[in-house]
C-alpha positions in Angstrom: 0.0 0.0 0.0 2.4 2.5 1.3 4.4 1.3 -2.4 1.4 2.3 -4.2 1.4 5.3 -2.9 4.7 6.2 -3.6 4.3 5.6 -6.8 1.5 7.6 -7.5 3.0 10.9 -5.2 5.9 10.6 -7.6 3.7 10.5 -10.7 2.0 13.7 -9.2 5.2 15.0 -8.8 7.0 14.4 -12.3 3.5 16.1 -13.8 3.5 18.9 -11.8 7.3 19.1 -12.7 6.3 18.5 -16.6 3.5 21.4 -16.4 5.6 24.0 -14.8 8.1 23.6 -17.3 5.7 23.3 -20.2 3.9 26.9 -18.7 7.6 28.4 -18.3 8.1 27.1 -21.8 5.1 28.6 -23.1 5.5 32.2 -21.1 9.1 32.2 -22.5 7.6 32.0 -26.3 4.9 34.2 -25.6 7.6 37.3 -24.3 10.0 35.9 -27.0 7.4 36.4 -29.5 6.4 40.4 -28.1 8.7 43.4 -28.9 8.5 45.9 -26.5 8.5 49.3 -28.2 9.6 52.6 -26.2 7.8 56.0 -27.4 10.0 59.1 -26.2 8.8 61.8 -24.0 10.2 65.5 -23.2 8.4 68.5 -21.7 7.8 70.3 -18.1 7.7 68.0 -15.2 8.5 70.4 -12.7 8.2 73.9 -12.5 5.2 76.5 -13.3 4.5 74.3 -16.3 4.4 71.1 -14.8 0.5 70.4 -14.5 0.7 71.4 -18.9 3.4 68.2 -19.4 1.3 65.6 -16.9 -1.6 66.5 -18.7 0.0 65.9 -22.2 1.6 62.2 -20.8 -1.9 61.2 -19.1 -3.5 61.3 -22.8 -0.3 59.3 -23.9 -0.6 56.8 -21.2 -4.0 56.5 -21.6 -3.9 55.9 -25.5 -1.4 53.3 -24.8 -2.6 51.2 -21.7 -5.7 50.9 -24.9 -3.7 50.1 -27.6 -1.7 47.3 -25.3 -5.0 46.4 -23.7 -6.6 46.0 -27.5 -3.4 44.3 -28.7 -1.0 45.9 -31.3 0.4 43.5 -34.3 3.1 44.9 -36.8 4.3 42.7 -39.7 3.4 39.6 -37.3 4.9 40.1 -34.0 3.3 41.2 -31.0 3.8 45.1 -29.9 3.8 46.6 -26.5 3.9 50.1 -26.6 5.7 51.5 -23.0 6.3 55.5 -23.0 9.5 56.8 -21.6 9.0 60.2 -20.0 11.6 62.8 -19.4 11.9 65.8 -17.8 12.7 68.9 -19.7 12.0 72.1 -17.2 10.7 73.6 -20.6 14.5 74.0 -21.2 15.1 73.6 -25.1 18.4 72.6 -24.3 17.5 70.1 -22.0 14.6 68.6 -24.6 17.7 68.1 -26.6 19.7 66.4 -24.2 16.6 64.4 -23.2 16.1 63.8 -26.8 19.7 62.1 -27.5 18.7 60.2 -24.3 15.8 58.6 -25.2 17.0 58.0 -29.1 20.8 56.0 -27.3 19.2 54.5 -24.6 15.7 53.5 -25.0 16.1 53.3 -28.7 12.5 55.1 -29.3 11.2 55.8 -32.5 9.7 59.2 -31.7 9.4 61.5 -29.0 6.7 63.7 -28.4 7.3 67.2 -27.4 4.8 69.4 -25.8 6.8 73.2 -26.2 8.0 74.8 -29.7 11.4 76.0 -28.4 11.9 71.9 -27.4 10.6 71.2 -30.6 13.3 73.8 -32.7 15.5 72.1 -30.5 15.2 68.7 -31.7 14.7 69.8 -35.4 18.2 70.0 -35.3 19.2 66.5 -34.7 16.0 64.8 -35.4 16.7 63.2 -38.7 20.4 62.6 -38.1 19.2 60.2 -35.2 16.1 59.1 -37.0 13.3 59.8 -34.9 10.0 61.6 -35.8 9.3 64.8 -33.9 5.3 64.4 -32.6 5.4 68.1 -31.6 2.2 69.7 -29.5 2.9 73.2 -30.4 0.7 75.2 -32.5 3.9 77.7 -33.9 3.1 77.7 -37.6 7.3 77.9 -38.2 7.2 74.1 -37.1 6.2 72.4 -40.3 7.7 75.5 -42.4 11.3 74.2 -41.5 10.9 71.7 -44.2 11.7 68.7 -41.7 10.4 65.2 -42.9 9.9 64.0 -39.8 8.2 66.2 -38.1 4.4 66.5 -37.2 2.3 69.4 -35.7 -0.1 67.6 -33.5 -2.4 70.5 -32.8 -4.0 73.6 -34.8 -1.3 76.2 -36.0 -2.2 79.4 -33.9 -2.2 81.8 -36.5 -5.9 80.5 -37.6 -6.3 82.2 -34.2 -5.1 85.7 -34.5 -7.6 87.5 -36.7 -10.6 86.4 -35.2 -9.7 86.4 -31.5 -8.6 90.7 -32.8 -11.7 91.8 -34.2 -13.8 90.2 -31.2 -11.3 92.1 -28.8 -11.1 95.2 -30.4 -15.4 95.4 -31.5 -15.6 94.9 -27.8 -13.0 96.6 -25.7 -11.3 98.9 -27.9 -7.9 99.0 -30.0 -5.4 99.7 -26.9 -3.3 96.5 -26.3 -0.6 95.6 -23.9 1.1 92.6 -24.3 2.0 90.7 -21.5 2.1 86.7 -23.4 5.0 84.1 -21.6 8.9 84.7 -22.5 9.0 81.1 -23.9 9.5 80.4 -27.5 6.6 79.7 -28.1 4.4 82.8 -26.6 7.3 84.6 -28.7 6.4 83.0 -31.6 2.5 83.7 -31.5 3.6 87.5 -30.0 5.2 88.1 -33.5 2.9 87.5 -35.3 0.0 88.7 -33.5 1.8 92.7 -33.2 1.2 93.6 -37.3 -2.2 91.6 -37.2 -3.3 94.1 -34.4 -1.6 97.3 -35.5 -2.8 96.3 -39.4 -6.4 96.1 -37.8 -6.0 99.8 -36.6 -4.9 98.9 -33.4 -2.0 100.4 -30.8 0.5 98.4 -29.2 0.7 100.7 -26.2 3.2 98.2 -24.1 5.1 94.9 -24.9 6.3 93.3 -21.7 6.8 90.0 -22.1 7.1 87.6 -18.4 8.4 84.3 -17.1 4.7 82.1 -16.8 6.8 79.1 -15.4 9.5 80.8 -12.8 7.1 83.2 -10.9 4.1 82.6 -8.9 3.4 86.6 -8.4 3.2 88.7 -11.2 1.6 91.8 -10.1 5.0 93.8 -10.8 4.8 93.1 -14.3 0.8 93.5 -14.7 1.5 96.8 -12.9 3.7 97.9 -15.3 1.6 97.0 -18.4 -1.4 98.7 -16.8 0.3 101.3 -16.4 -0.5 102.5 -20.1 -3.5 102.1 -20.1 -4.8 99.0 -22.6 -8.1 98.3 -23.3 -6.9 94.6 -23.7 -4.4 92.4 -22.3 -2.6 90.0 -24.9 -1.0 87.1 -22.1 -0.8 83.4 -21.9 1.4 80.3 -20.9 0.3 77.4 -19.2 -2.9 77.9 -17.5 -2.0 77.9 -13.6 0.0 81.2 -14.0 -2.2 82.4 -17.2 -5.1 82.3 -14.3 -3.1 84.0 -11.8 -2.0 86.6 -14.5 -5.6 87.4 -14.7 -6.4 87.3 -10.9 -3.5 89.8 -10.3 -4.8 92.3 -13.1 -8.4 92.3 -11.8 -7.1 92.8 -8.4 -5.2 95.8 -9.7 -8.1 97.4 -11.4 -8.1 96.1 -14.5 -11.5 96.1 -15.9 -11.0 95.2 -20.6 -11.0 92.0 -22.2 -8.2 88.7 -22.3 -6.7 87.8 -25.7 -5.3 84.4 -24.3 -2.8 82.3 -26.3 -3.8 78.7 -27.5 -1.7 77.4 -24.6 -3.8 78.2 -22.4 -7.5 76.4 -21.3 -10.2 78.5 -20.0 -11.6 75.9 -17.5 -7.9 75.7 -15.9 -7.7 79.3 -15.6 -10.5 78.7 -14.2 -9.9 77.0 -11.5 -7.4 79.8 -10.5 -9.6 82.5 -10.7 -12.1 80.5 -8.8 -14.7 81.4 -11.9 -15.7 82.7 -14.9 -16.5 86.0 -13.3 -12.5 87.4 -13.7 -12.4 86.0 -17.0 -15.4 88.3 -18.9 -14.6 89.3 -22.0 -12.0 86.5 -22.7 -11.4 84.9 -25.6 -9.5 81.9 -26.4 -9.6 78.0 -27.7 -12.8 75.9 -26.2 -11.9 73.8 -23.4 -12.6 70.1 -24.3 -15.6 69.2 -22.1 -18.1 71.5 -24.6 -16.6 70.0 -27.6 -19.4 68.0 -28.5 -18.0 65.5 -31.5 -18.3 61.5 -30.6 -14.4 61.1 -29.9 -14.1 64.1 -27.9 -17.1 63.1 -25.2 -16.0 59.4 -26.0 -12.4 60.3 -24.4 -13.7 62.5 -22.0 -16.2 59.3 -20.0 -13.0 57.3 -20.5 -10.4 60.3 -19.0 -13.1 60.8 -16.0 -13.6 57.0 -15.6 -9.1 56.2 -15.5 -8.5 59.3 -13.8 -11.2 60.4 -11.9 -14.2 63.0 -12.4 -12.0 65.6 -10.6 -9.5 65.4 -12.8 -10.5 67.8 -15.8 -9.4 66.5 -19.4 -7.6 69.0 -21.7 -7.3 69.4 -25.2 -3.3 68.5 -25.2 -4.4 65.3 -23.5 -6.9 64.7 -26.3 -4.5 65.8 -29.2 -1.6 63.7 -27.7 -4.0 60.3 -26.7 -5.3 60.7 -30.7 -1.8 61.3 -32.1 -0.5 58.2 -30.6 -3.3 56.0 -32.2 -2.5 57.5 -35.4 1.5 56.5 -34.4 0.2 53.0 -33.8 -1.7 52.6 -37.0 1.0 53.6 -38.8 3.3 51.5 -37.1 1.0 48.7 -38.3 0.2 50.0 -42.0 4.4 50.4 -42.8 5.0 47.2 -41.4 8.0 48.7 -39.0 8.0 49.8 -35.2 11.9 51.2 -36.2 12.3 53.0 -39.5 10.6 56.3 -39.0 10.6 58.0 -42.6 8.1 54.6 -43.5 5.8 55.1 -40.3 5.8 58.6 -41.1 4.7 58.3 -44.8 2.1 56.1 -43.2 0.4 58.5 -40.8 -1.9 60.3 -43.0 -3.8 57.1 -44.3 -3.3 56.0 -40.8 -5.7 59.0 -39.6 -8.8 57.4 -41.7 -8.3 54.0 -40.2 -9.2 55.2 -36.4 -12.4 54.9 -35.2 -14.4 58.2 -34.4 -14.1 57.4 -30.3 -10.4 57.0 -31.5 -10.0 60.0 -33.0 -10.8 62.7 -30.0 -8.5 65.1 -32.3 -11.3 65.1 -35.0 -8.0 65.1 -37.4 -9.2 64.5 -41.2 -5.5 64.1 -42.2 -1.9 64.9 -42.2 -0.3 67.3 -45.2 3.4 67.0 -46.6 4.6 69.5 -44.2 3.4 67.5 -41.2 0.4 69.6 -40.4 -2.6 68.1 -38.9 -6.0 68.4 -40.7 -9.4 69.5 -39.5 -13.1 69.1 -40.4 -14.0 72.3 -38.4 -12.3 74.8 -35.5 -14.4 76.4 -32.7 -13.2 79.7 -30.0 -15.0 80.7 -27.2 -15.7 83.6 -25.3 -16.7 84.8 -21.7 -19.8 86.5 -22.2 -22.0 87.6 -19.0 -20.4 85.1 -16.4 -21.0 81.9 -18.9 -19.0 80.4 -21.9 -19.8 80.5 -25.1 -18.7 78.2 -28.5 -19.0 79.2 -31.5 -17.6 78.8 -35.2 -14.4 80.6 -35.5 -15.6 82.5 -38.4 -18.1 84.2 -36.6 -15.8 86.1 -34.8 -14.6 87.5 -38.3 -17.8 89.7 -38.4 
């Protein structure tokens, strides 16, 4: 008896042995047959700036906890899509270093790049190294530098300027002082917003531009551009200190209308200014809880649902969660996770391929240059303590 059951505690033993090493065999095949792919990361992680880059890397991880979730096949093998994040202070010189970092080390195919002066920055080295530039940055001189592998994620601002003018000036008057970020980028949209204005019939009566992500008190520098009097303040970084811009210049008397830069999201500022009631007579981009298109409401539920309901969602989350399902489909329609002049001559079909709850961008395409495509573009204003959307062409009348 006590033979017998030997036996049989050794036979249990030999296939316990035989199905560990046949479920070890099987896990080893199964990562063996699975190619992890690392997408590149550098923007503001610390600093004023800091909530802007989080927000821009929680629509990236949220795309690609999906995509993995959803499973990603290119030319047969198994993808894993894992993002490498950096941070880059808003430093262009440190996106560069970053850059070189992620491109030795990680081996990424692209990085994504939340700031123009980052983005300038690694147009300089970007096709040397091979690695497409997914830039969120709406500087129109991005996809004029003639770089192939470069693409504009988001809406060039100067569709911006003219509009977001004549509403100002029909409303407040033609007296502007500009008080936009110090960063490339608010430099960028400051140069060419000046001859829009003064072509308009408008006066630049100050130009003082200020640090958005090194200061937490401004009033010095709204003191000094109220000083001459403006009917309208031209100002804007990331939306923490663009808010408390605002809060400081109310406080201060002033009592004319907000031309805010792209970068900036009126239901942040909001936050800050603990209302709408600062912000009458603003005018900027919509915030993405009124956009009312399938993907956009699609990615908010999601965004509420993986983050939480207290956790608003923002345009550059959107814009960077839809880019990198474009990124994955084109991964998939070249055939290659590695060779980025063939994913990028794939990411234009790869737009029509997405799903409208994929597509929270509402992108129609990709041109030559690298610029995204749209069916239709929206502003808002602050009008009598609520927000209102409309067309951007209205605010041409």
């Amino acid at each position: 008896m006590k033979h017998s059951i030997s036996i049989i505690c050794r036979w249990l033993l030999g296939a316990s042995l035989v199905a560990a090493m046949l479920c070890a065999a099987l896990g080893s095949a199964w990562a063996e047959d699975t190619t992890t792919v690392k997408l590149g990361f550098t923007g503001p992680l610390s600093g004023g700036a800091a909530l802007y880059g989080k927000n821009v890397i929680s629509g990236l991880e949220m795309a690609i906890n999906e995509i993995n979730a959803a499973g990603l096949e290119v030319a047969g093998k198994k993808v894993k899509l894992e993002l490498v994040a950096l941070d880059d202070m808003y430093s262009p010189a440190e996106a560069a270093i970053n850059a070189r970092r992620l491109v030795q080390q990680s081996n990424v195919p692209v990085v994504f790049c939340p700031h123009s002066g980052g983005i300038y920055a690694l147009q300089a080295i970007n096709e040397q190294e091979n690695f497409i530039i997914l830039g969120y940055a709406s500087s129109p001189k991005i996809t004029e530098m003639g770089n192939k592998l470069t693409v504009r994620v988001t809406v060039p601002f100067d569709t911006w300027i003219e509009p977001f003018t004549r509403y100002q000036m029909k409303r407040f008057g033609k007296r502007v002082g500009m008080m936009a970020g110090d960063h490339e980028y608010a430099k960028d949209w400051a140069r060419l917003f000046q001859p829009v204005w003064e072509r308009a019939g408008g006066i630049v009566v100050s130009n003082n531009p200020i640090s958005y992500n090194k200061s937490a008190d401004f009033y010095s520098g709204v003191s000094r551009v109220l000083a001459d009097k403006p009917d309208v303040l031209f100002i804007g970084g990331a939306s923490e200190p663009t808010g408390l811009v605002i809060k400081q210049a109310r406080e201060l008397g002033f009592k004319g209308g907000f031309l805010i830069i792209d970068q900036a999201k009126m239901d942040e500022i909001a936050k800050v200014t603990d209302g709408l009631a600062l912000l009458e007579g603003a005018i900027g981009v919509p915030p993405l809880a009124l956009d009312s298109r399938v993907g956009a409401q699609s990615f908010v539920a999601a965004y509420h649902k993986l983050y939480g309901a207290d956790r608003a969602p923002t345009t550059e989350a959107s814009y960077n969660y839809t880019m990198t399902y474009v990124l994955a489909a084109a991964m998939k329609l070249a055939g290659t996770t590695s060779d980025a002049a063939a994913i990028r001559a794939k990411m234009s079909e790869a737009v029509s391929t997405l799903s409208r709850e994929q597509n929270a961008a509402s992108y129609s395409g990709i041109n030559a240059k690298g610029g995204t495509e749209y069916s239709s573009l929206q502003a808002v204003v602050v009008e009598g303590g609520k927000i209102r959307q409309a067309p951007v062409g209205e605010f041409m009348k």
